[in-house]
PDB file with one MODEL, atoms N, CA, C and O in Angstrom:
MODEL        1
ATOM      1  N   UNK A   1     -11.105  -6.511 -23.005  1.00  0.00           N
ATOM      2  CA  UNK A   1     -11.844  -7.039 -21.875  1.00  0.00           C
ATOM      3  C   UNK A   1     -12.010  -8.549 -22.009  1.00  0.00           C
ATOM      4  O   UNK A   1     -11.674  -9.233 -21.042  1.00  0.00           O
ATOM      5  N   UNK A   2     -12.421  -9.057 -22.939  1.00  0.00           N
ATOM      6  CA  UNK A   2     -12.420 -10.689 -23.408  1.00  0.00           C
ATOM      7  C   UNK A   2     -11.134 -11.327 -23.275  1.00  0.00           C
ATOM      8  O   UNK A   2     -11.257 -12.536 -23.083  1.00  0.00           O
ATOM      9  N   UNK A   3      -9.929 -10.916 -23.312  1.00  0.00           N
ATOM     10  CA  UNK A   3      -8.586 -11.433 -22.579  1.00  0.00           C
ATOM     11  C   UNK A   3      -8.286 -11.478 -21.260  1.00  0.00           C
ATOM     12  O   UNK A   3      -7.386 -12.129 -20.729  1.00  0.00           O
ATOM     13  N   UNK A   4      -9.196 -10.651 -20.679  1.00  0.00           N
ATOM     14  CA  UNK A   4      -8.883 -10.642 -19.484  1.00  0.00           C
ATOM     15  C   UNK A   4      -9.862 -11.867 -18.758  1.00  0.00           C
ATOM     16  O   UNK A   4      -9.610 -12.627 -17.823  1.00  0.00           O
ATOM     17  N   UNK A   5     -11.147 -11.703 -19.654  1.00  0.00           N
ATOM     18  CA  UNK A   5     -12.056 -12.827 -19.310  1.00  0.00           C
ATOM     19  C   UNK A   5     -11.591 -13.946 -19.621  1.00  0.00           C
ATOM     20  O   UNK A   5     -11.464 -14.668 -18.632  1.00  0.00           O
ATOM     21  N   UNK A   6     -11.246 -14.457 -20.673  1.00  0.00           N
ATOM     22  CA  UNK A   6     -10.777 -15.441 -20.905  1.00  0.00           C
ATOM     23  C   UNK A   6      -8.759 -15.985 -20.224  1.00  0.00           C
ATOM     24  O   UNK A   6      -8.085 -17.010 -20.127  1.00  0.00           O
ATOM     25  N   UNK A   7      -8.639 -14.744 -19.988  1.00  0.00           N
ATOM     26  CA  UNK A   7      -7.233 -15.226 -19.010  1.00  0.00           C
ATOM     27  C   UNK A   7      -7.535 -16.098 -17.502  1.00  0.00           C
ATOM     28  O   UNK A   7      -7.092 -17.216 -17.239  1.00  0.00           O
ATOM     29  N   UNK A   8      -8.463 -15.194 -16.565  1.00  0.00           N
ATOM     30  CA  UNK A   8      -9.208 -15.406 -15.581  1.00  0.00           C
ATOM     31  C   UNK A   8      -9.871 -16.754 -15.624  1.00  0.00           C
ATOM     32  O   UNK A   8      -9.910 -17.451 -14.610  1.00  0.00           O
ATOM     33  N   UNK A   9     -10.481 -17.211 -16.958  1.00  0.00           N
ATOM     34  CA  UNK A   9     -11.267 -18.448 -16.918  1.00  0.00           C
ATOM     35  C   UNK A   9     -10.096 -19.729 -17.428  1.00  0.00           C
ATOM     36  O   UNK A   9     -10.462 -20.876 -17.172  1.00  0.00           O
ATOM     37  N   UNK A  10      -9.267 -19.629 -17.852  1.00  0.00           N
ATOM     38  CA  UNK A  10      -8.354 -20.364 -18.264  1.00  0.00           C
ATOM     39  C   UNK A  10      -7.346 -20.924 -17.644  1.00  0.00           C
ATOM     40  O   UNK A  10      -6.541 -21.787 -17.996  1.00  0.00           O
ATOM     41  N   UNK A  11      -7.479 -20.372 -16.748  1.00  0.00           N
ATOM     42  CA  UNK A  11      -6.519 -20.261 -15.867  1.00  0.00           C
ATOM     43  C   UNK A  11      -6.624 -20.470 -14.328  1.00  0.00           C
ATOM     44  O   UNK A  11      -6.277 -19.415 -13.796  1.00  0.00           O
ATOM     45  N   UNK A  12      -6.910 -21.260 -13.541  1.00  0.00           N
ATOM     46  CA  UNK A  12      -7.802 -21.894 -12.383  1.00  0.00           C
ATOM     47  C   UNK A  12      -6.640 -21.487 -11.487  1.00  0.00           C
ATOM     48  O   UNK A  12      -6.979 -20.990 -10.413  1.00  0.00           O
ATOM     49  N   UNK A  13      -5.192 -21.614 -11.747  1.00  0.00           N
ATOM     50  CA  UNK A  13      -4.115 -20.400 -10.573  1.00  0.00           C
ATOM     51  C   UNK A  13      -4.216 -19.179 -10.462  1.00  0.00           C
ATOM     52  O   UNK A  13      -3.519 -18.495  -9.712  1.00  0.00           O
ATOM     53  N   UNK A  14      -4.967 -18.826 -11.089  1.00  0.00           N
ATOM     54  CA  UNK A  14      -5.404 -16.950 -10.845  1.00  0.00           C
ATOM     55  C   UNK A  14      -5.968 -17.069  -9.732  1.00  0.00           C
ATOM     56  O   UNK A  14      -5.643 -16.540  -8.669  1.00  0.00           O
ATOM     57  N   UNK A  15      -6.843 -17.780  -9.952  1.00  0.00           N
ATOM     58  CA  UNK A  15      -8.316 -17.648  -8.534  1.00  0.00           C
ATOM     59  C   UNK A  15      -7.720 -18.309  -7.304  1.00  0.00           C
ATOM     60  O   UNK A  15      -8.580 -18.476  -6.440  1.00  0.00           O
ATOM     61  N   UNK A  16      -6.253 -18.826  -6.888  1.00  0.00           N
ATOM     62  CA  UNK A  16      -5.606 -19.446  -6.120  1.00  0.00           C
ATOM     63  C   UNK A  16      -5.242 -18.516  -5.612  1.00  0.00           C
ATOM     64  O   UNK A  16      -5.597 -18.128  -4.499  1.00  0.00           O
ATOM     65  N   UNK A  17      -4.093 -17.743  -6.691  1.00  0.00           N
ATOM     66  CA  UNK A  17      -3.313 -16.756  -5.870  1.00  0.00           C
ATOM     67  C   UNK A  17      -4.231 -15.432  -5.573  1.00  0.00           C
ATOM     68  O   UNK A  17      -3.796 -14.719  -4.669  1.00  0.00           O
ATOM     69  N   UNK A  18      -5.586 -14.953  -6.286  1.00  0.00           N
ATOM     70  CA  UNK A  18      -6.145 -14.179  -5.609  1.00  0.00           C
ATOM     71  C   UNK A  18      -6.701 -14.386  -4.143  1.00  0.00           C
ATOM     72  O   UNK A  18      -7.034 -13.545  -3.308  1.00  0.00           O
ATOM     73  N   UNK A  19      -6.698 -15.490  -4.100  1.00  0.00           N
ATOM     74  CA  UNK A  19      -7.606 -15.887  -2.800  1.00  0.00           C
ATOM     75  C   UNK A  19      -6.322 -15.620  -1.626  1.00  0.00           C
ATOM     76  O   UNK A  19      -6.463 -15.215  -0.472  1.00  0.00           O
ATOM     77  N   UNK A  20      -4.931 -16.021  -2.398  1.00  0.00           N
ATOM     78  CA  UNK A  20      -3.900 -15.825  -1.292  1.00  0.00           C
ATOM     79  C   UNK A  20      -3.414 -14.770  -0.958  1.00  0.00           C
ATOM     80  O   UNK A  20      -2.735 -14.572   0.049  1.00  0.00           O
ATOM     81  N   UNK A  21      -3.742 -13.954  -1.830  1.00  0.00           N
ATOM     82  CA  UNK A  21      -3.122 -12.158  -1.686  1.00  0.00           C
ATOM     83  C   UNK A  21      -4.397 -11.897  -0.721  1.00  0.00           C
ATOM     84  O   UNK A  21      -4.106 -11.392   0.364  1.00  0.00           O
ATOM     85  N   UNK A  22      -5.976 -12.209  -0.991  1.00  0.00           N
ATOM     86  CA  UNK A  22      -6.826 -11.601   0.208  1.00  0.00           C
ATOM     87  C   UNK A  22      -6.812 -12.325   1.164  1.00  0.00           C
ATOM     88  O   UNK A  22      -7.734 -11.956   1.892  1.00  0.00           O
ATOM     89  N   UNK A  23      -6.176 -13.350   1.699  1.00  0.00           N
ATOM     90  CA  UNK A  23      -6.333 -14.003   3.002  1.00  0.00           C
ATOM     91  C   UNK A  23      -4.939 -13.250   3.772  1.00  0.00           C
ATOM     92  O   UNK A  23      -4.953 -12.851   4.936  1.00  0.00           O
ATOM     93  N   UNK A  24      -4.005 -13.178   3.035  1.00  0.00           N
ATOM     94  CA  UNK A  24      -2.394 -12.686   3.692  1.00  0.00           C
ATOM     95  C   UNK A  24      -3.239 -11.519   4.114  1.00  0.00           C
ATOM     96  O   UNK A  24      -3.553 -11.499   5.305  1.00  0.00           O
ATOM     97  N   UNK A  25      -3.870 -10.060   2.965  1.00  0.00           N
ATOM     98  CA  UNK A  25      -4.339  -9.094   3.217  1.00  0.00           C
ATOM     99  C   UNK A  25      -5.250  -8.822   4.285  1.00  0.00           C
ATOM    100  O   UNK A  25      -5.108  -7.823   4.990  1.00  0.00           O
ATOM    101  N   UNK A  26      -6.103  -9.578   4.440  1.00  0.00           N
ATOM    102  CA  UNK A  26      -6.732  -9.477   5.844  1.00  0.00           C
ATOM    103  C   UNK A  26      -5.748 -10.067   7.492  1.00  0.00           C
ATOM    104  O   UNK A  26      -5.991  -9.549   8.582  1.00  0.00           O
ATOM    105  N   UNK A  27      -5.000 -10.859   7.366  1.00  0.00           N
ATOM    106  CA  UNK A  27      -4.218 -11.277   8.025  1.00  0.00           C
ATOM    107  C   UNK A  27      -3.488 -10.222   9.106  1.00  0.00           C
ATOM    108  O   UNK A  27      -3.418 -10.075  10.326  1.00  0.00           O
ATOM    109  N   UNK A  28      -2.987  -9.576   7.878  1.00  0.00           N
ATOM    110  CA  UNK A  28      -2.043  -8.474   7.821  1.00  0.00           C
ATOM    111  C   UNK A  28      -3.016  -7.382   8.889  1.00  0.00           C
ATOM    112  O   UNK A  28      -2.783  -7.011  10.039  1.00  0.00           O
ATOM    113  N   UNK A  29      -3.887  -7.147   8.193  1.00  0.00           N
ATOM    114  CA  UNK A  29      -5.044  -6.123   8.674  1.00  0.00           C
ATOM    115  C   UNK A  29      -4.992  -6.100  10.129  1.00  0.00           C
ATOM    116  O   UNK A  29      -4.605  -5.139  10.795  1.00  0.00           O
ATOM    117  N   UNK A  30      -5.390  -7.176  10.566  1.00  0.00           N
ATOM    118  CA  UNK A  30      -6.135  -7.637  12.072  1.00  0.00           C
ATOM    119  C   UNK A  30      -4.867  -7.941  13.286  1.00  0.00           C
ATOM    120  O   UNK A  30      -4.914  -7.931  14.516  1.00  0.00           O
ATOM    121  N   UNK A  31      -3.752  -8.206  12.318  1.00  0.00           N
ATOM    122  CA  UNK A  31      -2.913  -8.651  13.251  1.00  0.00           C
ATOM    123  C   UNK A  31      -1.604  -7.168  13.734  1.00  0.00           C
ATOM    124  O   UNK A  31      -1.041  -6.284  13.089  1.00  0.00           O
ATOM    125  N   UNK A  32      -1.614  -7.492  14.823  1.00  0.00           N
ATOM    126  CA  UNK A  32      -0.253  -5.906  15.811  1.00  0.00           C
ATOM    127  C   UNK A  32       0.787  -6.869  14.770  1.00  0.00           C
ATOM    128  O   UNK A  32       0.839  -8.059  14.458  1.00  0.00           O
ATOM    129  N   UNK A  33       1.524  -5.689  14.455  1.00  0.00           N
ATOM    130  CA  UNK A  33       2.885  -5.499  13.985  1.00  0.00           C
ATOM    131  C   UNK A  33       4.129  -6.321  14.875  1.00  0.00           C
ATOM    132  O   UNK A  33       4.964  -5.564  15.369  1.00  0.00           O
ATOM    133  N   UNK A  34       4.284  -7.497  15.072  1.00  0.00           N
ATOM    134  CA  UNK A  34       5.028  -7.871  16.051  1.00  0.00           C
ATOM    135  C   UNK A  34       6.412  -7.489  16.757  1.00  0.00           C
ATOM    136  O   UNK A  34       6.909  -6.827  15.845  1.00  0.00           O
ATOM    137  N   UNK A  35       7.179  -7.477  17.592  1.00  0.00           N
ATOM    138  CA  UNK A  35       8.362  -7.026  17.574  1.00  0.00           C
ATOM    139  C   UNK A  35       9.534  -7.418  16.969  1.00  0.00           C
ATOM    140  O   UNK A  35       9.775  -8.620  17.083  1.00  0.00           O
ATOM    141  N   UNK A  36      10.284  -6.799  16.396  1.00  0.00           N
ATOM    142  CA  UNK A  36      11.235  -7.168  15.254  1.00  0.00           C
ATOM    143  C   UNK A  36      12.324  -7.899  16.312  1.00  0.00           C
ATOM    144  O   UNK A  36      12.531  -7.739  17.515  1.00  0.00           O
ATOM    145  N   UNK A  37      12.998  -8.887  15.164  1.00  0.00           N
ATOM    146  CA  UNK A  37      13.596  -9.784  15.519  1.00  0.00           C
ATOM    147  C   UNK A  37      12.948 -11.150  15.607  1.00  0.00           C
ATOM    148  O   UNK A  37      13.368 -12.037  14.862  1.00  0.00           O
ATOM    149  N   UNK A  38      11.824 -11.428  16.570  1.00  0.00           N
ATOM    150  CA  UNK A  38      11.234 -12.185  16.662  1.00  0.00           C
ATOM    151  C   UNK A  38      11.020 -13.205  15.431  1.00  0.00           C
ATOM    152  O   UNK A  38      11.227 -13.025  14.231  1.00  0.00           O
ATOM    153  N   UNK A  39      10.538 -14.333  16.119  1.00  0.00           N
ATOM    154  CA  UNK A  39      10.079 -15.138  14.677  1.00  0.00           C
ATOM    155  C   UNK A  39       8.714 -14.572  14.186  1.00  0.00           C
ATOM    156  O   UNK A  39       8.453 -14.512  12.985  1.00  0.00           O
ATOM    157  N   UNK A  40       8.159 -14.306  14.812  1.00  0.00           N
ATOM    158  CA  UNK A  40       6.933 -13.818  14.349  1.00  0.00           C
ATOM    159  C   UNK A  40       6.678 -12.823  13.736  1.00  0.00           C
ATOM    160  O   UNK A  40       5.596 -12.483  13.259  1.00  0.00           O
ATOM    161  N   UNK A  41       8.203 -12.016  13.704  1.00  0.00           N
ATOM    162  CA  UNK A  41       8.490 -10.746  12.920  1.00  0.00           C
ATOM    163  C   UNK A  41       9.604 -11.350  11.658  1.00  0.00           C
ATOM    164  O   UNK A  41      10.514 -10.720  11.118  1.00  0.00           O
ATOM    165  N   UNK A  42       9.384 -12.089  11.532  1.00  0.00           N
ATOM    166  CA  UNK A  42      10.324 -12.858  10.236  1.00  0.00           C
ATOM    167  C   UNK A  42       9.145 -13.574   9.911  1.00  0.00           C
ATOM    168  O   UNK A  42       9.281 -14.046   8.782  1.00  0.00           O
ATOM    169  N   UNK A  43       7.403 -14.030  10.701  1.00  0.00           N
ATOM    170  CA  UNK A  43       6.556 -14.670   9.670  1.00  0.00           C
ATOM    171  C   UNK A  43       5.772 -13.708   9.052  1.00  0.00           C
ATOM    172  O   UNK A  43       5.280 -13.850   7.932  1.00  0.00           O
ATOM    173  N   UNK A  44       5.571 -12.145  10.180  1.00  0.00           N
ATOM    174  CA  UNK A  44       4.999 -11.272   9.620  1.00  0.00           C
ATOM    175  C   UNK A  44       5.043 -10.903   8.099  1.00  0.00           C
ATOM    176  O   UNK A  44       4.101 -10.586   7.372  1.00  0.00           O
ATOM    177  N   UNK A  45       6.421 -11.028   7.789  1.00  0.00           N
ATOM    178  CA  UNK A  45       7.332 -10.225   6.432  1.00  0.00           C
ATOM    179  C   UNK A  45       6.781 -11.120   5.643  1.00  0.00           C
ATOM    180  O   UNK A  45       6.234 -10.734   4.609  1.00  0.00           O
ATOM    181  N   UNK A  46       6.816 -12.422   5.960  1.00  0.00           N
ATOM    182  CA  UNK A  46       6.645 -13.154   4.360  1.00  0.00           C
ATOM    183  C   UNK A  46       4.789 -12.832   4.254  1.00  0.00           C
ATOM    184  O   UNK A  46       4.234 -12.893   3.157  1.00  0.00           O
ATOM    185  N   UNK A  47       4.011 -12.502   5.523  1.00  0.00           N
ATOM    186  CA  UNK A  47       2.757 -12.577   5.498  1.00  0.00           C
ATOM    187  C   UNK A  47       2.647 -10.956   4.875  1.00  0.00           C
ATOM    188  O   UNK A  47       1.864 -10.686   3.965  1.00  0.00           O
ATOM    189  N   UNK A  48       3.479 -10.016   5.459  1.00  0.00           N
ATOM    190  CA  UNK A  48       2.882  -8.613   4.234  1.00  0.00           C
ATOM    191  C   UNK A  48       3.831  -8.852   2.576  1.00  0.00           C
ATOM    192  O   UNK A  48       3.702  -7.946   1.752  1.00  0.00           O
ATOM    193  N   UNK A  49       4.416  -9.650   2.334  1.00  0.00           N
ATOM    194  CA  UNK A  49       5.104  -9.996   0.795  1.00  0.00           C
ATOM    195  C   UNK A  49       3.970 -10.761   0.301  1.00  0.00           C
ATOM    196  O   UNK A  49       3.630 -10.572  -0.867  1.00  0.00           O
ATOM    197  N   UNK A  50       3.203 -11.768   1.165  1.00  0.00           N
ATOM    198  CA  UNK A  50       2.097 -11.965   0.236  1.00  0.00           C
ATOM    199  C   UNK A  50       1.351 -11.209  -0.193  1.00  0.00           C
ATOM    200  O   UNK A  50       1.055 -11.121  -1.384  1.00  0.00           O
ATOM    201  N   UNK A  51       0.734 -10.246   1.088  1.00  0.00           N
ATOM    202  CA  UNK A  51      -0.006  -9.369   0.772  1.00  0.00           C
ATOM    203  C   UNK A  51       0.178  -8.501   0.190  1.00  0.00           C
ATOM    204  O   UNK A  51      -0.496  -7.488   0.376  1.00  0.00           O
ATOM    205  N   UNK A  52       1.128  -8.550  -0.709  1.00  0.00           N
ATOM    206  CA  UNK A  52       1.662  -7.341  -1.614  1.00  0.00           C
ATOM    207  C   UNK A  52       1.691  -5.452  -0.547  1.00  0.00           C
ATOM    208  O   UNK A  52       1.550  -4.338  -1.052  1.00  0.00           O
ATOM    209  N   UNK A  53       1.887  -5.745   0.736  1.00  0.00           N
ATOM    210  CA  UNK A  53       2.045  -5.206   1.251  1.00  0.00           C
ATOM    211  C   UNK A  53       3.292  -4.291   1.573  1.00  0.00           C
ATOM    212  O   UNK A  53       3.886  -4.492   2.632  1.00  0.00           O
ATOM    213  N   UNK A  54       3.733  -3.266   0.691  1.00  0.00           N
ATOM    214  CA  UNK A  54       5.178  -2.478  -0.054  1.00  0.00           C
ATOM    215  C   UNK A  54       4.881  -0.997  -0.073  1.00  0.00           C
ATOM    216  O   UNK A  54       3.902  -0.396  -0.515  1.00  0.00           O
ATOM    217  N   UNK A  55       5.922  -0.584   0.490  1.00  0.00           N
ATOM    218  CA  UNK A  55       5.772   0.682   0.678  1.00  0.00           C
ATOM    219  C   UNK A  55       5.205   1.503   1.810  1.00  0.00           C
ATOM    220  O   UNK A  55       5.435   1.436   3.018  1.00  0.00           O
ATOM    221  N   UNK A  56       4.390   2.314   1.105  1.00  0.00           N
ATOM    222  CA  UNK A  56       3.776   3.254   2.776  1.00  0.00           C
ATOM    223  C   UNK A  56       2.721   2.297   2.929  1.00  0.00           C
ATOM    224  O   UNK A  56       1.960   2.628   3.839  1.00  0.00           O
ATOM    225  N   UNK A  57       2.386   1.155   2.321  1.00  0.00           N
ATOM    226  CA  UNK A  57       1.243   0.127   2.280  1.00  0.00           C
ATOM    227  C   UNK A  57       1.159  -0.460   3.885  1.00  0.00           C
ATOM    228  O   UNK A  57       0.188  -0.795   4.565  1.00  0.00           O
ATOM    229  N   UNK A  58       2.852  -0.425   4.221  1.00  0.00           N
ATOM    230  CA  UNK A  58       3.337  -1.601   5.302  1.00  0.00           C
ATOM    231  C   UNK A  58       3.155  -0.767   7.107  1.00  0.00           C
ATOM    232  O   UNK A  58       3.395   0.393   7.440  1.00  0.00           O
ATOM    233  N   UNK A  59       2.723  -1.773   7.815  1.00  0.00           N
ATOM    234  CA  UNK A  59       2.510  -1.564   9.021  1.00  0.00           C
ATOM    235  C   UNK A  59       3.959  -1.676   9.869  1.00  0.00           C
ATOM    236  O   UNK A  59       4.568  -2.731  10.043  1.00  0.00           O
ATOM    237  N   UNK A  60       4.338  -0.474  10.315  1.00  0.00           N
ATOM    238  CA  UNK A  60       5.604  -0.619  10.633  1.00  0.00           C
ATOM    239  C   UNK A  60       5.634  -0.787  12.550  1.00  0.00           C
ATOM    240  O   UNK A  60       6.611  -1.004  13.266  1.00  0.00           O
ATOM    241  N   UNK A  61       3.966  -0.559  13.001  1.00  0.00           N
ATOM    242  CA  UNK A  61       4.460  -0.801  14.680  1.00  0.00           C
ATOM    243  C   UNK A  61       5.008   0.321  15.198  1.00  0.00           C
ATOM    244  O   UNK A  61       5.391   0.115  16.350  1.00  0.00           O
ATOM    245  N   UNK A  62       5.244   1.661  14.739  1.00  0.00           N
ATOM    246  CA  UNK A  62       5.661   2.486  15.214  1.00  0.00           C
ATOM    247  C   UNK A  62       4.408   3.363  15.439  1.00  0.00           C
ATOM    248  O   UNK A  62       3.447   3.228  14.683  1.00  0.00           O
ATOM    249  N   UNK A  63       4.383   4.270  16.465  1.00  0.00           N
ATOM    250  CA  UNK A  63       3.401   5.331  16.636  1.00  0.00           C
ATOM    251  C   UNK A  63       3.616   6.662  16.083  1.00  0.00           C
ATOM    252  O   UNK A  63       4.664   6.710  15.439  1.00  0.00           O
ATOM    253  N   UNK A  64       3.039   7.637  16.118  1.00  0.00           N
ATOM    254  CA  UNK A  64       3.863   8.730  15.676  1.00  0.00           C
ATOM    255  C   UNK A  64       4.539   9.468  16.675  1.00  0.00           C
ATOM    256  O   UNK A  64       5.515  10.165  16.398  1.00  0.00           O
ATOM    257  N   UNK A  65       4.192   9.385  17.550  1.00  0.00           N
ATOM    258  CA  UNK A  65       5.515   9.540  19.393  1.00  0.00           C
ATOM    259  C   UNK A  65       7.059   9.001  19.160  1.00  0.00           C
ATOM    260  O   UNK A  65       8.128   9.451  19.572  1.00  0.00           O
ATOM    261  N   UNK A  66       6.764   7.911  18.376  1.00  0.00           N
ATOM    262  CA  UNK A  66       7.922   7.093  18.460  1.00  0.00           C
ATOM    263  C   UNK A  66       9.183   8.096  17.925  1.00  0.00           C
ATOM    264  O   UNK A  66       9.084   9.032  17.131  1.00  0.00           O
ATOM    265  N   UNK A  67      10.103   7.722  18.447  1.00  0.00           N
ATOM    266  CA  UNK A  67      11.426   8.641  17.862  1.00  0.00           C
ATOM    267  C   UNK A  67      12.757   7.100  17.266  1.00  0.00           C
ATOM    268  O   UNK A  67      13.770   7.293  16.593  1.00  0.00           O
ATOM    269  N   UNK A  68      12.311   5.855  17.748  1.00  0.00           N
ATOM    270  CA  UNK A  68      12.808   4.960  16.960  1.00  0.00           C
ATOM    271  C   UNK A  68      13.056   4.434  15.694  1.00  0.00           C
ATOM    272  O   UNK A  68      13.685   3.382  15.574  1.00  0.00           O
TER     273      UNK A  68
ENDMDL
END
């Protein structure tokens, strides 16, 4: 536990990139899935890669109606 404390305190880019994984993460949250192709569906991607957003994690814009 004291490595982890002392990694965390040593280290002032931890608390950077945490702050950037929860800002992408809420981002992600609030915002419609845009339509692919778009640029905004090429800024989406890098905005759920921040958010470590992988897997069944990811908002794909589809409904469950959808047959696309």
């Amino acid at each position: 536990m004291e490595t982890i404390i002392t990694l965390l305190q040593d280290n002032p880019w931890f608390q950077v990139v945490a702050a950037v994984v929860a800002l992408a993460s809420a981002v992600a949250a609030i915002t419609p899935t845009p339509k692919e192709g778009s640029f905004l569906a090429k800024l989406y991607k890098v905005i759920d890669l921040a958010a470590i957003n992988v897997g069944k994690a990811k908002q794909t814009g589809k409904t469950d109606g959808d047959t696309k």
